[in-house]
C-alpha positions in Angstrom: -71.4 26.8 53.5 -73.3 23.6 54.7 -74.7 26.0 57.1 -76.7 27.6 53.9 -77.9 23.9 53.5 -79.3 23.4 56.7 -80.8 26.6 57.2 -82.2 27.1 53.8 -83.8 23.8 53.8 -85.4 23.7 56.9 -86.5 27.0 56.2 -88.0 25.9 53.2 -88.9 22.5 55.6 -58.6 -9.5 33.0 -59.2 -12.1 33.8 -62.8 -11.4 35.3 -65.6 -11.4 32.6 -67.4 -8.4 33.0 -70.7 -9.5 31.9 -70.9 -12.2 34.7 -72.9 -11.3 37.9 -71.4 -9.3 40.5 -70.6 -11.4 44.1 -73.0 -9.8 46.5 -71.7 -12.4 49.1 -69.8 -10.3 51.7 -67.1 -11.5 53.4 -66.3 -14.5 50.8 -64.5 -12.6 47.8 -64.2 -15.1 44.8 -61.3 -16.9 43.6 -61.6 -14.4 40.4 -61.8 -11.2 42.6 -58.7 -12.7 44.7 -56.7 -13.6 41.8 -57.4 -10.6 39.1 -54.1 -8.9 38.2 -55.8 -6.4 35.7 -59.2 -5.1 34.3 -59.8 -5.9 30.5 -61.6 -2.8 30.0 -58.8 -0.1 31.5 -55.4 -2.5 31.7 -54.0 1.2 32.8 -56.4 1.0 36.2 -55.1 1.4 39.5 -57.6 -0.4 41.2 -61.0 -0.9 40.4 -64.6 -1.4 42.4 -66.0 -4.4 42.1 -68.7 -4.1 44.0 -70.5 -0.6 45.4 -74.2 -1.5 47.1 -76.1 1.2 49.0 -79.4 1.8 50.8 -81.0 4.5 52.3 -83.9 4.3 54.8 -86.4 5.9 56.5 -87.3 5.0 59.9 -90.2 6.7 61.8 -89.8 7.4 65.7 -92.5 9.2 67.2 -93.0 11.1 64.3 -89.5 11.9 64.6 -88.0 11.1 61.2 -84.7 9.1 60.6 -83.0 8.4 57.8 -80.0 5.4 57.6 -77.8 5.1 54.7 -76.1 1.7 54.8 -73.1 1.2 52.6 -71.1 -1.7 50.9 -68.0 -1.6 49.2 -65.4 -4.1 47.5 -62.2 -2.8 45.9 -59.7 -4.9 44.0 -56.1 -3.1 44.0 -54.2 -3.9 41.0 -51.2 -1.5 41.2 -49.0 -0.3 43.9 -50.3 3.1 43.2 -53.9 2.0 44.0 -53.2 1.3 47.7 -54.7 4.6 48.4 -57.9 3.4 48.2 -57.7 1.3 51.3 -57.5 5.3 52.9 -61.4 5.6 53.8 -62.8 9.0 54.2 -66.5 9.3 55.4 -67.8 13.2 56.0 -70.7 13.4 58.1 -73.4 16.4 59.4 -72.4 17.1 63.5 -73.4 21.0 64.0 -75.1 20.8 67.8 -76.4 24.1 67.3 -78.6 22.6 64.8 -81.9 20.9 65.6 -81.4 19.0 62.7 -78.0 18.5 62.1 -76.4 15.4 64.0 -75.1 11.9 61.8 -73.0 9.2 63.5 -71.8 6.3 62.1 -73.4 3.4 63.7 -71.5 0.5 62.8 -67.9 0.3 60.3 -66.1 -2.8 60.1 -63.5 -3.8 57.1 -61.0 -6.5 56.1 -58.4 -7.0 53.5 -57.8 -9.9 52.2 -54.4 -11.5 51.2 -53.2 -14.6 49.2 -50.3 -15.8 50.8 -48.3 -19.0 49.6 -51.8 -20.0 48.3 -53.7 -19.6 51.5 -56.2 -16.5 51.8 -55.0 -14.0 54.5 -57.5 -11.7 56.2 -57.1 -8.5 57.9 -60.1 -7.1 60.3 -60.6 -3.6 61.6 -63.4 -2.4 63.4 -65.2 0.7 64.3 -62.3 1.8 66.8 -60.1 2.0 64.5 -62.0 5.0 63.2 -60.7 8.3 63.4 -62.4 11.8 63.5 -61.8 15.3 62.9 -63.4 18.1 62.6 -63.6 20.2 59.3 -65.6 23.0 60.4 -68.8 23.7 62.4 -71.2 21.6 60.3 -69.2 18.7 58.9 -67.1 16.1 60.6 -64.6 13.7 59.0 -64.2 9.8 60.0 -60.8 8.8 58.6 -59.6 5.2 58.6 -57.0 3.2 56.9 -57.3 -0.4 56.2 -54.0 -2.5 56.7 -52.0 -4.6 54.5 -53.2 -3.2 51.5 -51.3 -3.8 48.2 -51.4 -4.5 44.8 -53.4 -8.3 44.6 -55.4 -7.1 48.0 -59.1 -7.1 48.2 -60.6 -4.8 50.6 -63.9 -4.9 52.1 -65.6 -2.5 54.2 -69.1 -1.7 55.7 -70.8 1.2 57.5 -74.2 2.8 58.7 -74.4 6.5 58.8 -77.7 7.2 60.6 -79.0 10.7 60.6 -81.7 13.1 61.6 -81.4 15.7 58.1 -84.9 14.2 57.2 -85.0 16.5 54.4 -81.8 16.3 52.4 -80.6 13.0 51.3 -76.7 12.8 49.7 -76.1 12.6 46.5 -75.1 9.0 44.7 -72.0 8.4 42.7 -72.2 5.5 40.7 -69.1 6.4 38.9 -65.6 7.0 39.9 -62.2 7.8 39.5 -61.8 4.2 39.0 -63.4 1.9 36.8 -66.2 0.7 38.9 -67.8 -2.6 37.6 -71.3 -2.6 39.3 -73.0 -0.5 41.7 -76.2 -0.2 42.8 -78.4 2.4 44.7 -81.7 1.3 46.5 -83.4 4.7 48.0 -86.7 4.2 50.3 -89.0 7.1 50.7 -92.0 7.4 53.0 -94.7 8.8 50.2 -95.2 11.4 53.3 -92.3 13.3 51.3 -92.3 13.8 47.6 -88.8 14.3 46.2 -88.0 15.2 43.0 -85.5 11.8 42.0 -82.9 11.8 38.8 -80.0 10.1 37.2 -77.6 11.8 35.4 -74.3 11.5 33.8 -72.8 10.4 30.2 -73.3 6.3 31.1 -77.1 5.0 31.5 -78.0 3.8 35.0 -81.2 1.3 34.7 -83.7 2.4 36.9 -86.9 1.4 38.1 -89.6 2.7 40.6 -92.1 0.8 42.7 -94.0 1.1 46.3 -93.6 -0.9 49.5 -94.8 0.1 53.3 -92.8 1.0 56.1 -93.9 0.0 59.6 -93.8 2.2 62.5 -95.1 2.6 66.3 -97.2 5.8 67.5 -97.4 7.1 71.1 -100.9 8.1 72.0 -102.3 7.9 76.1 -98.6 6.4 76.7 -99.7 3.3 75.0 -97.8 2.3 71.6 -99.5 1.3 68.7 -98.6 0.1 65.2 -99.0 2.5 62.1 -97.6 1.8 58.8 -97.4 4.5 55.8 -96.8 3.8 51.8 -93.1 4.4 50.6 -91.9 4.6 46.9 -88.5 2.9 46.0 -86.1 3.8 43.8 -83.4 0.9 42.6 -80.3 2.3 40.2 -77.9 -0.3 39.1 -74.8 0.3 37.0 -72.4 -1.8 35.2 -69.0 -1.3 33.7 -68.9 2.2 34.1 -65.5 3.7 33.1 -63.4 5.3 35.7 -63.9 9.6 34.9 -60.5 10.1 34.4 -58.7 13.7 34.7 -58.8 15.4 31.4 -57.4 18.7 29.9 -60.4 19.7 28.2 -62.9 19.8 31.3 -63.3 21.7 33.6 -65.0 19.9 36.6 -65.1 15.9 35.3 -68.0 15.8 38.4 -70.2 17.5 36.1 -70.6 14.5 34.1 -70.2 12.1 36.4 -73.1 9.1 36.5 -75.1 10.0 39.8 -78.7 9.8 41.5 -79.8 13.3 43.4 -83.0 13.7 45.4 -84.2 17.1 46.0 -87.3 17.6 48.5 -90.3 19.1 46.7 -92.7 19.0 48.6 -94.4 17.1 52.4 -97.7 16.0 53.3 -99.2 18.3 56.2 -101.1 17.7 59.0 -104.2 18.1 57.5 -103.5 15.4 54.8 -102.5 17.8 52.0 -99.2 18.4 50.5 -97.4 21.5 51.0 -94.8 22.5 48.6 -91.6 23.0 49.8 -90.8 26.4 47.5 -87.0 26.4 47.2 -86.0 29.4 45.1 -83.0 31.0 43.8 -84.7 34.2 45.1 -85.4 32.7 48.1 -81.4 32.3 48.1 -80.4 35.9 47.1 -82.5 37.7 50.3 -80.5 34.9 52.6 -77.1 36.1 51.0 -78.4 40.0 51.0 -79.4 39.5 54.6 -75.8 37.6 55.7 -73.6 40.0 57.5 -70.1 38.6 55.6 -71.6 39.5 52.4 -75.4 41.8 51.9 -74.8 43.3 55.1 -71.3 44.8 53.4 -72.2 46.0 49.7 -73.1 49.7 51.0 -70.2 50.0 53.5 -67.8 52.8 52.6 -64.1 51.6 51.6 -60.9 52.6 53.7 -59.4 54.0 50.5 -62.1 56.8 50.4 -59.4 59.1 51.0 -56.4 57.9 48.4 -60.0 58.1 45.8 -60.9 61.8 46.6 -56.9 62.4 46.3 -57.1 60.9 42.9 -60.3 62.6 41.4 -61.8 59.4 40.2 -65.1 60.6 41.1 -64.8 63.9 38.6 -64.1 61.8 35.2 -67.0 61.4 32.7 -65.8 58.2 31.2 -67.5 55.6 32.8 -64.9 52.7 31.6 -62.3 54.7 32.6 -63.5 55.5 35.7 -63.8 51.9 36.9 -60.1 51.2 35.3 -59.1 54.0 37.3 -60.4 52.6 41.1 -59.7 48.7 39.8 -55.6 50.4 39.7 -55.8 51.8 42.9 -57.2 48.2 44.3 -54.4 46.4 42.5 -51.8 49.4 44.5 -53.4 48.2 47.3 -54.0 44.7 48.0 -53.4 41.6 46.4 -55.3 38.3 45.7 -53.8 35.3 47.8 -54.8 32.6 45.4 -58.2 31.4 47.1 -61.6 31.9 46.4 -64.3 32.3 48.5 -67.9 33.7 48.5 -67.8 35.5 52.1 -65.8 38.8 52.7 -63.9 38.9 55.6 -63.5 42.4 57.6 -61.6 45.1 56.2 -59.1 46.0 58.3 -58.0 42.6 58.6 -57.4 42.2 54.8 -55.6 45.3 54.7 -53.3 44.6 57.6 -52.6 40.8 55.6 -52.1 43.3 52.0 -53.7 40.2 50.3 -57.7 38.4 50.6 -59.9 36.0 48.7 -61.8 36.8 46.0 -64.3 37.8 48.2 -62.2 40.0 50.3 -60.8 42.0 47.1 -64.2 42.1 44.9 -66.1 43.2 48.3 -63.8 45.6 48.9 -64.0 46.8 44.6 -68.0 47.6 45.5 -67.4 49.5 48.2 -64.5 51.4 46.3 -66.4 51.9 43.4 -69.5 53.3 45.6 -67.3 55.6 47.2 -66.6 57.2 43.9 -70.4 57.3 42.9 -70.9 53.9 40.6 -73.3 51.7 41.8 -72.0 48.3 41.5 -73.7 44.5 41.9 -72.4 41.1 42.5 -72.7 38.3 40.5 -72.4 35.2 42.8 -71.3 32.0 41.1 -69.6 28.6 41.7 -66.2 28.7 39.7 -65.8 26.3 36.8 -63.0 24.2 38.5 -65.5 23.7 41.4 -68.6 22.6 39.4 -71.9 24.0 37.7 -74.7 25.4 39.7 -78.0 22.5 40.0 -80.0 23.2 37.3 -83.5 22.0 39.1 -82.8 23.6 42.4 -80.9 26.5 44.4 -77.8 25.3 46.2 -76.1 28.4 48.6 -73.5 25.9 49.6 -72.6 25.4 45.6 -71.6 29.2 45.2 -68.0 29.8 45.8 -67.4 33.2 44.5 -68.5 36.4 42.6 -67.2 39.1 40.7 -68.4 42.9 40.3 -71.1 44.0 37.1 -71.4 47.9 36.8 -74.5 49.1 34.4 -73.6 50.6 31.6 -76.5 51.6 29.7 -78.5 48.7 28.3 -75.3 46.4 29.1 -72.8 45.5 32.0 -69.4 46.0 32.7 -67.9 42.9 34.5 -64.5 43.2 36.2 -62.9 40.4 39.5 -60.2 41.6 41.8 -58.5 38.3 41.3 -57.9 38.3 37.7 -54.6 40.5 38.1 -53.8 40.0 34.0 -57.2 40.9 33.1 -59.3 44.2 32.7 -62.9 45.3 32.3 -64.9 42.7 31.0 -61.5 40.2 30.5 -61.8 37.3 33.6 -59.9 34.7 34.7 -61.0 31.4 32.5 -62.6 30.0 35.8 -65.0 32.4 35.7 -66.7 32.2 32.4 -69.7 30.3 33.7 -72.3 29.3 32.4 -74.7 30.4 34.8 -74.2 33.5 37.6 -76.8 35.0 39.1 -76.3 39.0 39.4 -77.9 39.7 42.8 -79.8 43.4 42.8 -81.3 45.1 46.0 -85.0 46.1 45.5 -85.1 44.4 42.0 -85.1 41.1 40.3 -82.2 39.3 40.0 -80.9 37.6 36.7 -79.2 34.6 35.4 -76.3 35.8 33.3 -74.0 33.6 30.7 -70.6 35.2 31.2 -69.3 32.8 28.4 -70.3 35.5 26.2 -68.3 38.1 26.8 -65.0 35.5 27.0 -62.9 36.1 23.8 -59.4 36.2 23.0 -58.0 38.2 19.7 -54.9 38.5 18.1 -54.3 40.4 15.1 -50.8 40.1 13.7 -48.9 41.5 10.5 -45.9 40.2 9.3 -44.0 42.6 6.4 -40.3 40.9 5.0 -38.2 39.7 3.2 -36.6 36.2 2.1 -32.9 36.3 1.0 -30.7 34.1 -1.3 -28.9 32.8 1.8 -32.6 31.2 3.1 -33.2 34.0 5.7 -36.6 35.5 6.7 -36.5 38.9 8.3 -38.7 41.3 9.1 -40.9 43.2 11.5 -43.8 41.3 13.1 -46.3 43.7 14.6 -49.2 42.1 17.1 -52.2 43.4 18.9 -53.8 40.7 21.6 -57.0 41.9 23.6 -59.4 40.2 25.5 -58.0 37.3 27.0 -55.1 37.3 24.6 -53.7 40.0 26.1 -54.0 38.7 29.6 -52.6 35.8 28.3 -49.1 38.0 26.9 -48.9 39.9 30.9 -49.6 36.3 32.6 -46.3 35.4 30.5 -44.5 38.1 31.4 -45.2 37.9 35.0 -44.2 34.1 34.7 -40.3 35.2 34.1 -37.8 37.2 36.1 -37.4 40.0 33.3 -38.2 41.5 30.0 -35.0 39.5 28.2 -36.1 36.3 29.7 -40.0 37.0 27.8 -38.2 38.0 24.5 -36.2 34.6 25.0 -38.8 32.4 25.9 -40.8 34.1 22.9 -38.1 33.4 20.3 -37.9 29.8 21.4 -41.3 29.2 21.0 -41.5 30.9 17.6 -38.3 29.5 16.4 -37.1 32.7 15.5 -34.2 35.1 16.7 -35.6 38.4 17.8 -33.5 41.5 17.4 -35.4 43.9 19.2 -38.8 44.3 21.1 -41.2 46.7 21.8 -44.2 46.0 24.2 -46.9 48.3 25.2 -49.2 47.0 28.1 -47.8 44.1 29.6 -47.2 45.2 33.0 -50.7 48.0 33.1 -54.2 46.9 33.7 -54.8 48.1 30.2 -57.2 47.2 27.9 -55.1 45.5 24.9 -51.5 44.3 24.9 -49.3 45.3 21.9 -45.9 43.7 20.5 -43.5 44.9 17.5 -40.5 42.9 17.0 -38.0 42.8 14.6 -36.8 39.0 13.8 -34.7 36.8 12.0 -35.5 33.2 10.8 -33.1 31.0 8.8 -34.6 28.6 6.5 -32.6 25.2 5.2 -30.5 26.1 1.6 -29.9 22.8 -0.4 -28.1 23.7 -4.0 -30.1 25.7 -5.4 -33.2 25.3 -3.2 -34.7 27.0 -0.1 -37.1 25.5 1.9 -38.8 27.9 5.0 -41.9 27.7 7.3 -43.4 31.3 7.4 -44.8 31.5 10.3 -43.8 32.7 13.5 -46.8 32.4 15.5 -49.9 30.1 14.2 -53.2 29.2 16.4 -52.9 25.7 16.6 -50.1 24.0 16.5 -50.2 20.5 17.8 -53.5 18.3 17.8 -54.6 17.7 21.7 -57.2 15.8 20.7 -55.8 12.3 19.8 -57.9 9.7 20.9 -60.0 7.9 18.6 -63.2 8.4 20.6 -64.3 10.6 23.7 -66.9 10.4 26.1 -66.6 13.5 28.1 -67.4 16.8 26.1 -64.5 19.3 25.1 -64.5 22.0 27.6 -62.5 25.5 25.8 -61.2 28.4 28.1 -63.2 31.2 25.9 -63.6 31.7 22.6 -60.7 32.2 20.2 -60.0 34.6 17.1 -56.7 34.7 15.2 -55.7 36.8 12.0 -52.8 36.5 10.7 -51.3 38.2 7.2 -47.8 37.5 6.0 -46.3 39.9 3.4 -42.9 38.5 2.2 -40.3 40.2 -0.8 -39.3 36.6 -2.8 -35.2 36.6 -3.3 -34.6 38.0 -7.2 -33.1 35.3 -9.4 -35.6 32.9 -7.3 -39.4 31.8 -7.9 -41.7 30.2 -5.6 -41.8 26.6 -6.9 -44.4 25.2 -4.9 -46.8 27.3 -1.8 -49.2 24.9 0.3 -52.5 25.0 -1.1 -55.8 27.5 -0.3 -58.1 26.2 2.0 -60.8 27.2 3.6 -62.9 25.2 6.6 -66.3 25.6 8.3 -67.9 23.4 10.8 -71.6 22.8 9.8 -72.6 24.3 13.0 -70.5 27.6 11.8 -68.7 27.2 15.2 -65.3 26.9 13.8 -64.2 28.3 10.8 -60.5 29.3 9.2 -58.6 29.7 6.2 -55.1 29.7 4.8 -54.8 31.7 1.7 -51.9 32.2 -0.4 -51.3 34.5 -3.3 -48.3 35.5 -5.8 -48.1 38.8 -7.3 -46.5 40.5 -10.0 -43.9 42.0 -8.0 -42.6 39.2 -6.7 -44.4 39.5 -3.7 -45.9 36.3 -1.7 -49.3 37.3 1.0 -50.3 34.7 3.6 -53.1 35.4 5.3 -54.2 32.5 8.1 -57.6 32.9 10.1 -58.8 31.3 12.9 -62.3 31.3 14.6 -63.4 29.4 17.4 -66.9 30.8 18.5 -68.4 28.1 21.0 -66.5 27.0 24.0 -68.3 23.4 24.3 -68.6 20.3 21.8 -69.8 16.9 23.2 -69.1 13.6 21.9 -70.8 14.0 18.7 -69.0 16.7 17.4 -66.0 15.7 18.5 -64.7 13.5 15.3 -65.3 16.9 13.3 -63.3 18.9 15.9 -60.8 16.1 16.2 -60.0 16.2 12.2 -60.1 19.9 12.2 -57.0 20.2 15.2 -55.5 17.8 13.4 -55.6 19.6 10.1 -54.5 22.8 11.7 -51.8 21.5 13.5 -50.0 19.8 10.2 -50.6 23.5 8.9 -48.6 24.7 11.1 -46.0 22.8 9.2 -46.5 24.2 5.6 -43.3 24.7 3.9 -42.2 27.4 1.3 -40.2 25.7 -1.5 -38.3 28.5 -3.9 -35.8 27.5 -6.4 -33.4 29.7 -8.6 -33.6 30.8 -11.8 
């Protein structure tokens, strides 16, 4: 995809205090930095970066311009498990086809040091150590690993990646996987260029702006003369920032991560004048129509015409059905081999394989679909797991996927190859994005929020009975749809066989089932549907009983624990869980104590529930618990509320019957 880049854009044109000051003395690490054994802010770090400098400038060569981005780093290893960070990866821009698309690294050099028996042990490697591979035809990789690293080394290391991609500077991570204790960004740019410049993250960088010259030499008669031109400076510096850890409850932990981007707006032309540099999202949707792997493709008939016309899809009425109907014959088919990808790859190739990309298998669903007469679109995105789209500008090498939307009067119908448990309008988890764009031929395209059709329901019914001896039984009858239902076929797929599902389902209620019915776990259907009959004994002391009701419940352990949270919580889709209990008390017995009513509602209405229980005169007890989760992010001041409310759910999940005899 870095192709995209290139063409689009030049198409468009412990022990150490960490409030002291950081050692910008390379080469001379200090008697703290040598000797630290932890990091008072994360004691659980691996390692930690102590120092992370670097500068980016422009250089002028006979009106050719240069940019060099020189880089400084010094990491302390404090665990065995940190030594991995003495691996040094450096991608760099080498396509030859490209006028504008050769970097080299000028100049590397590295050292670890060592204490050993008190004396300071040091470990040089230079720039032929270095080595490369390729990764494709854009990007290049320079691998090196610096020696005797362990835990107590300080490394050190140094390069200059010079380049000729005048137009596109890399983004700046202040913040990493690892605590990082100050870093610093200084970014030079001839005021011939105008780029749009921002920090971004959940920690505060302090920046500030200013102007300076840079000196150059023109050519003119074959005589060199001195020229200088205004520059504006940019300086970011960060301190203490904690490392952005791996978490549950986010998707992409890059999307939050404390950076600097520059984006190209506009360049001063000949004439003096500046001349925007119009970088458009529509700008990107005619390079992706005209791109043979993918706009070149959408009209192309499928090799399943045949198996189609057999099946008479293109005679039914029922437009939902119809797509259900060609989706099946698809799945028959071909299936999805775990990767995604935005480019399709030819046909006959995928079929010969049986399997392809996302992009292979939703390409393919177009095609299929036009072949029975619905006219379908794609909706290109980047996947949640890989990272949101910029919001300020496009980016073709940020797509890494799309699925299929069919009109369907003044609404769509949105379906993906690759979500084998799903159905029309049911996705995959990684695909409820924030931001797709649904790409049509001959009209304007449009941003769509998929997060809005994501929902998972479950309706359940329980109707027994509680007997003298302490046991529940009864029939449990459950309806899941949306993402609930794929949810029920993913589980089924998981195991070797229906009895190993019913197992695994009685475990995890705590129940013993008798017999099971089930009703769409293995079509692409549109709901999944469960009745079982069960069992569930409940403790008998004298003449008490003591039972939990439930056999399923929404939430029923609290994964939010910590006390505070910086990152937002991330949710799959939205949730929605009814449940109603209807249990027969044991004669002779009366309910001596039932958990109490309560209801709960977020001020923001977000998240709401219940848990209502009521005797009646015929010695009948009615649960009914509700669950309603109707956002699918909360950031870190909500997140106290939606910490208390898991946690109150979750002992819930607990409540305990109490019935004594008469």
């Amino acid at each position: 995809m870095r192709k995209f880049l290139l063409f689009f854009a030049f198409c468009a044109l412990n022990a150490m205090a960490q409030t002291s000051e950081p050692n910008l003395k390379w080469g001379k690490p200090t008697d703290e930095e040598l000797n630290m054994t932890e990091y008072a802010d994360d004691k659980e770090a691996r390692a930690v970066v102590l120092c992370h400098l670097t500068s980016v400038n422009y250089t002028i060569d006979l009106y050719n311009y240069l940019v060099d981005y020189q880089v400084k780093k010094r990491i302390k290893i404090l665990k065995d498990e940190g030594k991995s960070y003495a691996n040094i990866s450096i991608p760099y821009i080498n396509n030859t086809k490209e006028e504008y698309g050769i970097e080299s690294i000028e100049s590397f050099k590295a050292t670890a040091y060592n204490v050993v028996n008190g004396k300071v042990v040091k470990t040089k490697i230079g720039k032929n150590q270095i080595h490369t591979e390729r990764i494709d035809e854009d990007y290049m990789l320079a691998k090196v690993a610096i020696p005797q690293a362990m835990a107590g080394t300080v490394i050190e290391y140094e390069y200059t990646l010079h380049s000729n991609v005048f137009f596109h500077i890399y983004d700046w991570d202040a913040q990493e996987e690892i605590p990082v204790m100050f870093a610093q960004y200084r970014l030079e740019i001839p005021a011939l260029f105008i780029f749009n410049v921002e920090t971004s993250g959940i920690q505060l960088l302090k920046s500030f702006q200013s102007t300076g010259t840079l000196t150059y030499n023109t050519s003119s008669d074959n005589m060199s003369r001195p020229s200088s031109c205004k520059t504006n400076i940019y300086l970011c510096t960060g301190r203490n920032l904690p490392a952005l850890k791996k978490d549950d409850y986010v998707w992409n932990e890059r999307d939050y991560i404390t950076k600097v981007t520059a984006e190209l707006k506009s360049y001063a032309s000949s004439g003096g004048s500046y001349r925007e540099v119009k970088k458009t999202w529509e700008q990107a949707d005619n390079i992706l129509m005209q791109h043979p792997e993918f706009g070149s493709r959408l009209n192309d008939h499928s090799k399943f015409r045949d198996e189609l016309a057999t099946a008479g899809i293109a005679g039914m009425t029922d437009l939902k059905e119809k797509v259900a109907a060609t989706f099946r014959i698809l799945r028959q088919k071909l299936a999805w081999n775990g990767e995604y990808e935005l480019l399709a790859h030819p046909a006959s190739e995928v079929i010969k394989k049986g399997s392809g990309t996302s992009g292979d298998l939703n390409m393919m669903l177009i095609n299929m679909l036009g072949d029975v007469g619905i006219q379908a679109y794609p909706v290109v995105m980047s996947t949640r797991r890989h990272g949101r789209l910029p919001q300020t500008y496009p980016s073709l090498n940020k797509l890494n996927t799309f699925i299929v939307a069919v009109p369907n009067g003044t609404s769509w119908l949105y379906l993906d190859a690759s979500s084998a448990e799903g159905y029309i309008n049911v996705l995959s988890s990684n695909l409820y994005v924030e931001r797709a764009r649904l790409i049509q031929k001959g009209k304007p395209s449009q941003w769509v929020n998929l997060q809005n059709i994501g929902d998972a329901r479950s309706l359940i019914t329980v109707v027994g009975s509680i007997s003298p001896e302490g046991k529940m039984s009864g029939e449990q009858t459950a309806s899941y749809s949306g993402n609930a239902a794929a949810n029920e076929r993913r589980a089924f797929h998981a195991v070797s066989d229906s009895a190993a599902f019913i197992t695994k389902k009685a475990t995890d209620y705590g129940i013993e089932i008798n017999s099971c019915q089930m009703t769409g776990h293995r079509e692409y259907a549109e709901n999944v549907k469960e009745v079982i009959k069960f069992t569930k004994q409940g403790e008998v002391a004298s003449d008490h009983i003591y039972i939990n009701p439930f056999t399923e419940f929404p939430i029923r352990n609290n994964p939010f624990m910590e006390a505070e949270r910086l990152l937002p919580v991330e949710f799959p889709y939205k949730q929605t869980f009814s449940m109603t209990i209807r249990l027969a008390l044991p004669k002779g017995w009366t309910l001596e104590e039932k958990p109490k009513n309560t209801r709960i509602t977020t001020a923001d209405k977000s998240i709401s529930g219940h848990f209502l229980y009521e005797e009646t005169d015929e010695h009948q007890l009615s649960i009914q618990i509700q669950f309603r989760l109707s956002s699918v992010t909360y950031y870190k001041s909500q997140y106290e509320t939606l910490r208390q409310l898991f946690d109150l759910f979750s002992n819930r999940s607990k409540d305990m019957l109490v019935l004594k005899k008469i």
